[in-house]
C-alpha positions as CSV (number, residue, x, y, z in Angstrom):
1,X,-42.3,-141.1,94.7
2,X,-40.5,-143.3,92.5
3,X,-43.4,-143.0,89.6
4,X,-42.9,-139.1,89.7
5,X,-39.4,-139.5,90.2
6,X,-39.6,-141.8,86.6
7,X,-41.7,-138.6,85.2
8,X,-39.4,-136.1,85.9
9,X,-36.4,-138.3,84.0
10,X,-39.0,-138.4,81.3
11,X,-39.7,-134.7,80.9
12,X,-36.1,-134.0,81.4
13,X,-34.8,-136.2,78.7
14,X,-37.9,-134.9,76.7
15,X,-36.4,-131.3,77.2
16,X,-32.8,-131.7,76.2
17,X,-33.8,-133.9,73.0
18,X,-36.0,-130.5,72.3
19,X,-32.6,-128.9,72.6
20,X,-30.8,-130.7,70.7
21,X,-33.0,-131.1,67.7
22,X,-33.0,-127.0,68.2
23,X,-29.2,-126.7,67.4
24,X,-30.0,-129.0,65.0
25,X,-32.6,-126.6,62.8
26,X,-30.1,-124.1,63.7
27,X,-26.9,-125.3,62.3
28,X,-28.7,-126.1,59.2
29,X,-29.8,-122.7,58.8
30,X,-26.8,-121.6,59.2
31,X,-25.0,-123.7,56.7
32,X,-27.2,-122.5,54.2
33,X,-26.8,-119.1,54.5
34,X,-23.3,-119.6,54.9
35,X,-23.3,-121.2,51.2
36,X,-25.6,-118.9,49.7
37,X,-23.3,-115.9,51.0
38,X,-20.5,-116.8,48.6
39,X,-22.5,-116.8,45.6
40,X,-22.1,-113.9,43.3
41,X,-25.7,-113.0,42.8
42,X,-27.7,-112.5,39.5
43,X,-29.6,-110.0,40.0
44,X,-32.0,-110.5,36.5
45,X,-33.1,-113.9,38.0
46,X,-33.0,-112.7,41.3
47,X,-36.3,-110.2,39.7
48,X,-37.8,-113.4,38.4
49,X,-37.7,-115.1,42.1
50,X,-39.3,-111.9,43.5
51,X,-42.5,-112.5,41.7
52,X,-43.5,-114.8,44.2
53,X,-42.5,-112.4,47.1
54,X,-44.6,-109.5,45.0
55,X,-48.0,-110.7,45.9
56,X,-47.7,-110.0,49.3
57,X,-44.8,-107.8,49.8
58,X,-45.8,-105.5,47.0
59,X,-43.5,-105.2,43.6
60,X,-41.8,-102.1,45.4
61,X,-41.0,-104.4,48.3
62,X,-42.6,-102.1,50.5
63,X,-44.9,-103.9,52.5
64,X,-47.9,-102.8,53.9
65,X,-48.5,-99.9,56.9
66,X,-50.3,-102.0,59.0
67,X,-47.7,-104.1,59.7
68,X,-49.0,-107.5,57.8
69,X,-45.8,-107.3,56.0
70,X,-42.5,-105.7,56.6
71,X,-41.1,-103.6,54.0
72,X,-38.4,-105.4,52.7
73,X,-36.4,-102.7,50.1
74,X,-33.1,-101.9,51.2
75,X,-32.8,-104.3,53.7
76,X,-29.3,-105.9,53.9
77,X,-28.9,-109.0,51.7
78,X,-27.4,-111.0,54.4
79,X,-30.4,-110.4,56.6
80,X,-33.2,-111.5,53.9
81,X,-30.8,-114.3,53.5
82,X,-30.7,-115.4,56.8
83,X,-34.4,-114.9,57.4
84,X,-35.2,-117.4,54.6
85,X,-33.0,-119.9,55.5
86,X,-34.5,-119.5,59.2
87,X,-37.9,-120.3,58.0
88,X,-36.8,-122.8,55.8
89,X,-35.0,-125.3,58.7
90,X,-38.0,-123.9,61.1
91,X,-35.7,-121.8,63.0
92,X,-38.0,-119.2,62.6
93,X,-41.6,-119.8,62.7
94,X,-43.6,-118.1,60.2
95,X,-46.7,-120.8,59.0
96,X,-47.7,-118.1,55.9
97,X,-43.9,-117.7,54.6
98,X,-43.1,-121.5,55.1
99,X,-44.7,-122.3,51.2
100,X,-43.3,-119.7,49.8
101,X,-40.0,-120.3,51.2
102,X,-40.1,-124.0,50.1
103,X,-37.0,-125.2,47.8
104,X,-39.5,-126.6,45.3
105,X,-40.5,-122.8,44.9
106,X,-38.3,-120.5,45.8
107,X,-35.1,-122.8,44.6
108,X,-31.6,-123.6,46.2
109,X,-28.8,-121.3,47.5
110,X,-28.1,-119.4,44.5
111,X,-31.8,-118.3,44.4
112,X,-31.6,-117.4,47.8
113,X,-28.2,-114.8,47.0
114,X,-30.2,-113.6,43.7
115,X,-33.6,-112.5,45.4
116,X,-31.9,-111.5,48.0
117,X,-29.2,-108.9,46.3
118,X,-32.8,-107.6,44.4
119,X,-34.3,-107.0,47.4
120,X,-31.8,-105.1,48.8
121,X,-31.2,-103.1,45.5
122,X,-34.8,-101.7,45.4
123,X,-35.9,-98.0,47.1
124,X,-37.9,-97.7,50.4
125,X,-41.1,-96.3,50.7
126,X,-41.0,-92.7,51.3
127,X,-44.1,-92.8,53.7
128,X,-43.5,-96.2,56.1
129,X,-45.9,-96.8,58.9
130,X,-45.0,-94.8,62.1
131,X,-46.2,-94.6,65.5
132,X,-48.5,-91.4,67.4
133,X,-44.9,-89.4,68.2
134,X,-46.0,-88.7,71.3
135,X,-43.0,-90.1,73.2
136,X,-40.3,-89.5,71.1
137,X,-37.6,-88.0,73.6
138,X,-37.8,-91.1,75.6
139,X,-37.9,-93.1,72.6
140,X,-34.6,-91.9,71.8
141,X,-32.9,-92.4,75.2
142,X,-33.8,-95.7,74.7
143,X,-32.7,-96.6,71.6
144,X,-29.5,-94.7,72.0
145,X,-28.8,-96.9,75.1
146,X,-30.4,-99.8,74.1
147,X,-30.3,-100.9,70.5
148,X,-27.2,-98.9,68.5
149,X,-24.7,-101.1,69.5
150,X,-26.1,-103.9,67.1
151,X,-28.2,-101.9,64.6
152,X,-26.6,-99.3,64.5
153,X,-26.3,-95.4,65.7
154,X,-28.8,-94.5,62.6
155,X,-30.6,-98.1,62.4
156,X,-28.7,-99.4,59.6
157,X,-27.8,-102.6,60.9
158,X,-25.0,-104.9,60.4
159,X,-24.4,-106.6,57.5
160,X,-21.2,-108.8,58.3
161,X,-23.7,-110.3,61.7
162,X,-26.4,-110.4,59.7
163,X,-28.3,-107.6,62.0
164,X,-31.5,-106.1,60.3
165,X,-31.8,-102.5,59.8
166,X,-34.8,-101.3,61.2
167,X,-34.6,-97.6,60.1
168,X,-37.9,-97.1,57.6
169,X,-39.4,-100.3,58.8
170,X,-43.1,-100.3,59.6
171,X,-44.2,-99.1,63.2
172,X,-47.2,-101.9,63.7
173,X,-44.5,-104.7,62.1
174,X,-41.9,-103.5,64.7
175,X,-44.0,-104.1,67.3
176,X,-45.2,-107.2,66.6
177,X,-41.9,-108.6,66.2
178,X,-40.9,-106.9,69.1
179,X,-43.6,-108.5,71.0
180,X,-42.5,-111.6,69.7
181,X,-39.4,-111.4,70.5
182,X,-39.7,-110.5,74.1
183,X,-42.0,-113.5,74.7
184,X,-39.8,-115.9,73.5
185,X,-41.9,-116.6,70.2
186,X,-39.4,-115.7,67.5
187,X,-37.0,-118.9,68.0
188,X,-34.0,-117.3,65.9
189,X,-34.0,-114.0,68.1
190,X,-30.7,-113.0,69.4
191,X,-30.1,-114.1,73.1
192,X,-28.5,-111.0,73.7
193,X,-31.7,-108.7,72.6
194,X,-33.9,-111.2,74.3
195,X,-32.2,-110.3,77.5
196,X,-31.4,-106.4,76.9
197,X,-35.8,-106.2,76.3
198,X,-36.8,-108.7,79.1
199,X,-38.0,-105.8,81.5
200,X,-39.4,-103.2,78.9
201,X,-42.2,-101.8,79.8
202,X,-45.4,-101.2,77.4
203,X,-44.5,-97.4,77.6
204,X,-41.6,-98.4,76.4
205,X,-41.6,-100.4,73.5
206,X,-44.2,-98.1,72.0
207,X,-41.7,-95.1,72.5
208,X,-38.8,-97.0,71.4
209,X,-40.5,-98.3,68.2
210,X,-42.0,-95.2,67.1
211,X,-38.4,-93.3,67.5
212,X,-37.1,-96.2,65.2
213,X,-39.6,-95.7,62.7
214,X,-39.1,-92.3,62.2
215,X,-35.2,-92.7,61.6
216,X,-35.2,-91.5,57.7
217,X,-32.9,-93.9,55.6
218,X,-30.4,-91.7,53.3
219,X,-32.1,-90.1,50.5
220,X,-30.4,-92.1,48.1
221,X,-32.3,-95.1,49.3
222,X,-35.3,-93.6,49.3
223,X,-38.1,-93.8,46.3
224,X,-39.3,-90.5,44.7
225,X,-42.8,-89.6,45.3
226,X,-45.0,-91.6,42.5
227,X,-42.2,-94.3,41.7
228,X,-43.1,-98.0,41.2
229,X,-41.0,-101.1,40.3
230,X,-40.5,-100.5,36.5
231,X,-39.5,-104.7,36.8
232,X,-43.3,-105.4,37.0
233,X,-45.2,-103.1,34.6
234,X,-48.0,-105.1,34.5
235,X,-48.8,-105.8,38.1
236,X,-52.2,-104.5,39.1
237,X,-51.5,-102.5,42.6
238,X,-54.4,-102.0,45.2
239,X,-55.0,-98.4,45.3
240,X,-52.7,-95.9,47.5
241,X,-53.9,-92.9,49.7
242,X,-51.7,-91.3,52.4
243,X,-48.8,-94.2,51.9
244,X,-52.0,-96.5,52.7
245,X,-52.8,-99.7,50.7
246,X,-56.6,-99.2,50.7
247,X,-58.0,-103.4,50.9
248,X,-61.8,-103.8,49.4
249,X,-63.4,-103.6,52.7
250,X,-61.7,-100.0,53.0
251,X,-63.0,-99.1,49.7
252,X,-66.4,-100.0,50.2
253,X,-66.5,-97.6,53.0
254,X,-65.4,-95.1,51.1
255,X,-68.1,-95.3,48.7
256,X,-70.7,-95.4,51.3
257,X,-69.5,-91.7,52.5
């Protein structure tokens, strides 16, 4: 008894040094995106940044329909701010982001509010990722009692908290996140979301998630049909049918039809 009882000290202390060394990672989050938020962004270097967030995100910022990677156009600056800074203190963890997200590469706190202000400055896809639509009413009741009081009544989000907007996001990367979020694996999640999705149902988050992904931003943040990111001319793009990004595998197939 007393050897288990000198285990169970152990694993306690263990647990709230965990804790502890949590706040930590959190609090320095935090002060960096509290510094880079009263930068005045410059939005030509902010352009140069983005090269490295191009490979994978797309020069248009839009991500990919699978769900691999969020579209990030239009997203509030606040919230790519915060995100970054997440990954950078490991309040968020994201292994393939971590390098990209390093100091050495990305740069300090006025790179952070320059990329950041681009990002949010460029136009969302017209043709994001949605789900089969074959729940949509319930969807709605959900969303509309569930999630408007932080992102908002048309998914917009809040800028001042730092809330994403999730209207126009990518049904499969909703999901995932969702997912995530509900198991406990996205660290920097809100407590009080955490708590509001605890007992959602699969029915549910499929429902939920497809409503929110076909929420239409306002026209004036959406791309015209055919429009890429004059700021990278030169970029080679992988091909684009149906709002898809068609990989090699994809277009081997097709040429075996």
């Amino acid at each position: 008894m007393q050897y288990k009882g000198k285990w169970i000290l152990l694993l306690s202390g263990l647990v709230m040094a965990g804790g502890a060394c949590a706040d930590r990672v959190a609090e320095t989050a935090m002060h960096e995106y509290e510094q880079a938020i009263k930068l005045k962004p410059n939005l030509e270097n902010g352009r140069k940044v983005y090269r490295i967030c191009a490979v994978c995100h797309t020069p248009e910022g839009w991500g990919t329909e699978d769900g691999a990677y969020p579209q990030l156009a239009g997203q509030l600056n606040t919230v790519i701010i915060k995100q970054l800074a997440d990954i950078r203190a490991r309040n968020r963890d994201n292994p393939t982001m971590r390098p990209f997200t390093s100091p050495t590469l990305l740069g300090g706190d006025q790179q952070l509010a320059d990329v950041a202000a681009y990002i949010a400055r460029l136009p969302m896809t017209p043709h994001n990722g949605k789900g089969p639509g074959r729940d949509l009413e319930w969807g709605k009741r959900l969303f509309e009692e569930n999630c408007t009081e932080c992102h908002g009544k048309q998914g917009e989000g809040d800028k001042a908290e730092h809330i994403p907007a999730i209207r126009g996001q990518h049904f499969r990367y909703l999901v995932r996140q969702f997912e995530w979020i509900k198991m406990g694996r996205r660290r920097n999640a809100d407590n009080k979301m955490v708590k509001q999705i605890r007992d959602f149902r699969h029915r549910d988050v499929m429902a939920v998630l497809d409503y929110v992904s076909r929420i239409a931003p306002p026209a004036d943040q959406v791309a015209k049909p055919g429009w890429t990111n004059p700021d990278f001319p030169k970029y080679v793009r992988r091909p684009i049918r149906a709002g898809y990004a068609i990989d090699e595998r994809a277009q081997r197939r097709e040429r075996l039809k």
